[in-house]
C-alpha positions as CSV (number, residue, x, y, z in Angstrom):
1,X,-0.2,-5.5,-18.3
2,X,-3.3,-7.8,-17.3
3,X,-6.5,-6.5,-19.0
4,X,-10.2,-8.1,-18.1
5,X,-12.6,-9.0,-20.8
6,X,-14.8,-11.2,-18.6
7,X,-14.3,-13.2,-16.1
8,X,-14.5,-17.0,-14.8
9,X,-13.6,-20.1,-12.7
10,X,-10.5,-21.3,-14.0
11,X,-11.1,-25.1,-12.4
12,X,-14.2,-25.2,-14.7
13,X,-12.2,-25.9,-17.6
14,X,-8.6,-26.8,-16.2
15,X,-7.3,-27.4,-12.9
16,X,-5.9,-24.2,-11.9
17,X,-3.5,-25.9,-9.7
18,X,-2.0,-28.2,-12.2
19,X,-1.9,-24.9,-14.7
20,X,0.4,-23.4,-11.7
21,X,2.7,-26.7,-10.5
22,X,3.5,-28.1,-13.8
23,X,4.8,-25.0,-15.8
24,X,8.4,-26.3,-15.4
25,X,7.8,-29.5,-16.8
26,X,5.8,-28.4,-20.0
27,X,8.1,-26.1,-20.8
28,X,11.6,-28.7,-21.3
29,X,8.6,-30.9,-22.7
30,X,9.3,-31.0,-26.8
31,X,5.3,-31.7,-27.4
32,X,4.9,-27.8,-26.7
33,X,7.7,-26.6,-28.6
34,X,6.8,-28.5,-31.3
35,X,3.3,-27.4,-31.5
36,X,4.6,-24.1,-31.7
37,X,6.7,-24.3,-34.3
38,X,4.0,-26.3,-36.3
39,X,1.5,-23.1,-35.4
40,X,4.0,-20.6,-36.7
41,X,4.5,-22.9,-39.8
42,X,0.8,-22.7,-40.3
43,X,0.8,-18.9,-39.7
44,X,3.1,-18.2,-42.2
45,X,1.4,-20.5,-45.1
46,X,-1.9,-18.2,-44.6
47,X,0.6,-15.2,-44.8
48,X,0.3,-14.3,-41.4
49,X,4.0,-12.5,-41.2
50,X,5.6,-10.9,-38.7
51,X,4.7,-7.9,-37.3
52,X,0.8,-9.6,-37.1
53,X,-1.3,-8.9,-34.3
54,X,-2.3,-12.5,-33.2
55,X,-3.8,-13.3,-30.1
56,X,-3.0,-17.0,-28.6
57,X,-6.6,-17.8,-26.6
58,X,-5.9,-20.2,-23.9
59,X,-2.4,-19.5,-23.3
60,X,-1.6,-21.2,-20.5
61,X,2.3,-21.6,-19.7
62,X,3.1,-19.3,-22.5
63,X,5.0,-22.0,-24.8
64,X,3.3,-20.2,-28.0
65,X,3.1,-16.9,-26.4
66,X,6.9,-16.6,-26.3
67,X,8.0,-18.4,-29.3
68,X,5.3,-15.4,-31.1
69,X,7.0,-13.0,-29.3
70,X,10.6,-14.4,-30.2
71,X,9.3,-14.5,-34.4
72,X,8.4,-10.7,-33.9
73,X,4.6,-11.0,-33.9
74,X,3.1,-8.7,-31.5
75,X,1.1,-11.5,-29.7
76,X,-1.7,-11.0,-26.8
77,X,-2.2,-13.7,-24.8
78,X,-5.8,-14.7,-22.9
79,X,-6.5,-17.2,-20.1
80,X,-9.3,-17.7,-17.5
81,X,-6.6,-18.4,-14.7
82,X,-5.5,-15.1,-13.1
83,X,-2.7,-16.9,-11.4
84,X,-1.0,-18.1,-14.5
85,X,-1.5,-14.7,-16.3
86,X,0.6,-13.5,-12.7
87,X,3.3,-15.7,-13.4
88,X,3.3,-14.3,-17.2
89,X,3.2,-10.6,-16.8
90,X,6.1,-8.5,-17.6
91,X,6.5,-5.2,-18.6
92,X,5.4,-4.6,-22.5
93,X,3.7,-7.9,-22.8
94,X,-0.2,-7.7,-23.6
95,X,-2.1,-10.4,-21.1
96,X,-6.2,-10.6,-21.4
97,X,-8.4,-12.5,-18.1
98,X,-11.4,-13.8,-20.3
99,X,-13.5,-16.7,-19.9
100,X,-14.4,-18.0,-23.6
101,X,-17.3,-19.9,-21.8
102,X,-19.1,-16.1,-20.8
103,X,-19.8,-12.9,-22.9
104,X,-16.6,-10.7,-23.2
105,X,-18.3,-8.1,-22.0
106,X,-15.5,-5.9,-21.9
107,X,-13.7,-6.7,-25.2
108,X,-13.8,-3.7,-27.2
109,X,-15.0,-4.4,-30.4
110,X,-13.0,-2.1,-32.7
111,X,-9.9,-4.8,-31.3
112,X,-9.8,-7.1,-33.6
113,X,-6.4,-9.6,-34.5
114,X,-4.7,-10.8,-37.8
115,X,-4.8,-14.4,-36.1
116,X,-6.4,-16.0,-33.2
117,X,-5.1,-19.1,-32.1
118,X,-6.8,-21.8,-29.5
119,X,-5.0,-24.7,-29.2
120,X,-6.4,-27.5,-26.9
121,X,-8.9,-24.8,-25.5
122,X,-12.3,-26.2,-26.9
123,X,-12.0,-29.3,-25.3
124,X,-12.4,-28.0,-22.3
125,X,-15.2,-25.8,-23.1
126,X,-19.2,-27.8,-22.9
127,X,-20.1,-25.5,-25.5
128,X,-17.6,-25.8,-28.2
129,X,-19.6,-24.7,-31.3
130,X,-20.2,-21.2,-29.2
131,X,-16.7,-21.1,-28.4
132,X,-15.7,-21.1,-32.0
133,X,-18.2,-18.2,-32.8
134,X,-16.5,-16.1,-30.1
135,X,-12.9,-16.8,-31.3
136,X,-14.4,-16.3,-34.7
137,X,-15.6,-12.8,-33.7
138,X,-12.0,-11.7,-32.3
139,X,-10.9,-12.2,-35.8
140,X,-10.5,-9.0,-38.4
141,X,-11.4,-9.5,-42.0
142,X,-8.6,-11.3,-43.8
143,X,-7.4,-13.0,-40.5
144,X,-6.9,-16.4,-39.4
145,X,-8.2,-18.9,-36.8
146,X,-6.4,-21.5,-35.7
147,X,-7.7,-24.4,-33.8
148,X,-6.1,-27.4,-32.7
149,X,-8.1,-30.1,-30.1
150,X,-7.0,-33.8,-28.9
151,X,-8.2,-36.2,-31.5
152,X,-10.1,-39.9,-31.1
153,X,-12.5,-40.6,-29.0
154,X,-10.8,-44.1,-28.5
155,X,-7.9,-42.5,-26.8
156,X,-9.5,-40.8,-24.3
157,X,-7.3,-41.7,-21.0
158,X,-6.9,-40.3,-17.6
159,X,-4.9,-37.9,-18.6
160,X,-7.5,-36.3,-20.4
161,X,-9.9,-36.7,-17.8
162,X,-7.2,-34.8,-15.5
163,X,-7.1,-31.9,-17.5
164,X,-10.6,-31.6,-18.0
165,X,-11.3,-32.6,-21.5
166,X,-14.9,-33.2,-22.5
167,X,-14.2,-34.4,-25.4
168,X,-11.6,-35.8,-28.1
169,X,-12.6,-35.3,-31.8
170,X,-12.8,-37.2,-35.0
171,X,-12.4,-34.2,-38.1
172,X,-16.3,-34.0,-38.6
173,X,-16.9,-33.1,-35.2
174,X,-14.5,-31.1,-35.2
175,X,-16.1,-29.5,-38.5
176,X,-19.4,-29.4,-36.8
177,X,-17.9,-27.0,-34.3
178,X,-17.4,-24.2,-37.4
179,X,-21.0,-24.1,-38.3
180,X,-22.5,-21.3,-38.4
181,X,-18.9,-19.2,-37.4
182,X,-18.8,-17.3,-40.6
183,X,-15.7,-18.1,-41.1
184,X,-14.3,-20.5,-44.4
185,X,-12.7,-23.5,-43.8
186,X,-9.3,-23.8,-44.9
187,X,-7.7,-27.3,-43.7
188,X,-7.9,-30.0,-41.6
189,X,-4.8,-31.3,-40.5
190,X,-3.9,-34.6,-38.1
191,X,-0.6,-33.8,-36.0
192,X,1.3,-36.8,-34.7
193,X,1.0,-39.8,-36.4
194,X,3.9,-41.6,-34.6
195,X,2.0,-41.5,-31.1
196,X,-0.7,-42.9,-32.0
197,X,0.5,-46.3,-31.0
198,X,2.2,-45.0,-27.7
199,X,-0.9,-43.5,-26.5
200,X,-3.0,-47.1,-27.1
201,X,-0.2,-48.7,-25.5
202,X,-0.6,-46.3,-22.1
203,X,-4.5,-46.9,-22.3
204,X,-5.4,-48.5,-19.2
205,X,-2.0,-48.1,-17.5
206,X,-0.9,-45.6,-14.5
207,X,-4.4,-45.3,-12.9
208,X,-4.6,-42.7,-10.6
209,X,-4.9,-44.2,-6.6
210,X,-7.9,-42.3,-4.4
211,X,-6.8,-39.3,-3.3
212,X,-3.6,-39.0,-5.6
213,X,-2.9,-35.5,-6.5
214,X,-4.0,-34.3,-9.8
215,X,-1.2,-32.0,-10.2
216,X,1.3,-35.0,-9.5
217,X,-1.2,-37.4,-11.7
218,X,-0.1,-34.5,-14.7
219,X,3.5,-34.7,-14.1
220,X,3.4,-38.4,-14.1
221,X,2.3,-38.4,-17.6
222,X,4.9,-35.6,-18.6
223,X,7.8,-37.1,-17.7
224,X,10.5,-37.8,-20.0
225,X,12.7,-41.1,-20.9
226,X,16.0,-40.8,-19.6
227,X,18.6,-39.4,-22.2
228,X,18.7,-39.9,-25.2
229,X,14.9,-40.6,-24.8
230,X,14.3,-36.3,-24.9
231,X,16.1,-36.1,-28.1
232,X,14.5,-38.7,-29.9
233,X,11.0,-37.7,-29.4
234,X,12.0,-33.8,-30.7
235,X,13.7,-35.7,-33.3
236,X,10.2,-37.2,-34.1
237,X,8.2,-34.4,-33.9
238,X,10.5,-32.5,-36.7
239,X,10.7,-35.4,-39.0
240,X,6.8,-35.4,-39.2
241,X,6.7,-31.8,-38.8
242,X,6.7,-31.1,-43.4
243,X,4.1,-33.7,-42.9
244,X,1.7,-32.6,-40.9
245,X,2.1,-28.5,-42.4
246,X,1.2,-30.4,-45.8
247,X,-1.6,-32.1,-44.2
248,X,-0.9,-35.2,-46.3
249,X,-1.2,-37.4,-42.5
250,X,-3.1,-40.1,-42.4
251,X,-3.7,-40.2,-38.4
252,X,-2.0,-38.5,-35.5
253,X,-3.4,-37.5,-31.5
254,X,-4.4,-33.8,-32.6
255,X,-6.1,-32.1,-35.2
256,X,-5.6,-28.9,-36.2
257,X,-8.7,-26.2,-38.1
258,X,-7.0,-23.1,-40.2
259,X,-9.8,-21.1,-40.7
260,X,-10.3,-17.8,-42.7
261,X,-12.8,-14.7,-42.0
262,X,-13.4,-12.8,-45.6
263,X,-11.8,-10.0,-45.8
């Protein structure tokens, strides 16, 4: 079931085209399943346990959304694209059309979640400190936020540009973004370390020809090294993975925000 709490352009933030051609591809990629996993991880350390009512804000391909599902949460998932909330409807799962960027002028107020998660969603948003405040508001007293957002301004590529980033964050601006939410900051976290000198590597490399397709331009930077190439990069993402849950990282390509509203 598809319900509408406002509603938006979905290009104004993301492609909706690339949202719609590259759904194979990110979901064999392990970056997704790993951040996943590392949201459950985080989930579970605020004691958000399974049955919680959590809803994953930006949801995109539905990576999270199903791996909720799978752990027994009873998980809502929101997006701005009505064609990628098409392609996720089935019967018994709870889908919300909202744009965080506009009042959700049909979000009834008495629905509120143990957790709301938006990961990579600010970063698409111009208004990031209001977007916080509305995520903020979706969550009950006692509940969670998590954030996560692209971090260092230095590694801002094309394939951030593609997607339609405004931004990558250092933890201060990222920090900035919380003032004034209500809500009491728990941790910041930095999530992969080890691609940190892969990503300054690519900087420069693979620039997009005039009139190349930005759906294709996304699947260039998604593909995967030839065996064993898949299985060491999932092998990498679990050996940092106690790490980064710790939040004893030095660096990494994300941050992540756990959040908490007073109960």
């Amino acid at each position: 079931m598809i319900r509408t709490w406002s509603r938006g352009v979905a290009d104004d933030h993301m492609g909706e085209e690339i949202l719609v051609r590259t759904g194979h591809a990110v979901r064999r990629h392990p970056w997704w399943s790993a951040r996943a996993r590392l949201t459950r991880a985080l989930l579970a350390r605020q004691g958000v346990r399974p049955p919680a009512r959590i809803l994953d804000a930006g949801c995109g391909w539905g990576v999270t959304l199903e791996a909720l599902e799978a752990a027994g949460h009873r998980p809502a998932g929101l997006d701005v694209s009505p064609r990628i909330l098409a392609r996720l409807d089935r019967p018994g799962r709870d889908l919300i059309e909202a744009d965080l960027a506009r009042p959700l002028s049909e979000w009834d107020a008495t629905e509120a979640f143990d957790a709301v998660l938006a990961l990579d969603v600010i970063e698409h948003l111009d208004d990031d400190r209001a977007a916080v405040a509305t995520l903020a508001g979706l969550v009950a007293p006692g509940g969670t936020l998590i954030v996560s957002v692209p971090a260092q301004p230095a590694l801002f590529s094309e394939f951030d540009a593609i997607q339609g980033h405004r931004r990558r964050y250092e933890p201060a601006g990222l920090e900035r973004a919380f003032e004034g939410s209500g809500l009491d900051l728990r941790s910041v976290l930095w999530w992969g370390a080890w691609m940190v000198p892969i990503l300054r590597r690519r900087l420069g490399r693979d620039r997009a020809r005039p009139g190349d397709d930005p759906a294709e331009i996304y699947l260039r930077h998604l593909a995967l090294p030839p065996w064993p190439g898949p299985l060491a990069l999932r092998a990498a993402y679990a050996a940092e993975h106690p790490l980064a849950v710790r939040g004893i990282l030095p660096t990494g390509t994300s941050l992540f925000v756990v959040a908490r509203r007073e109960a």
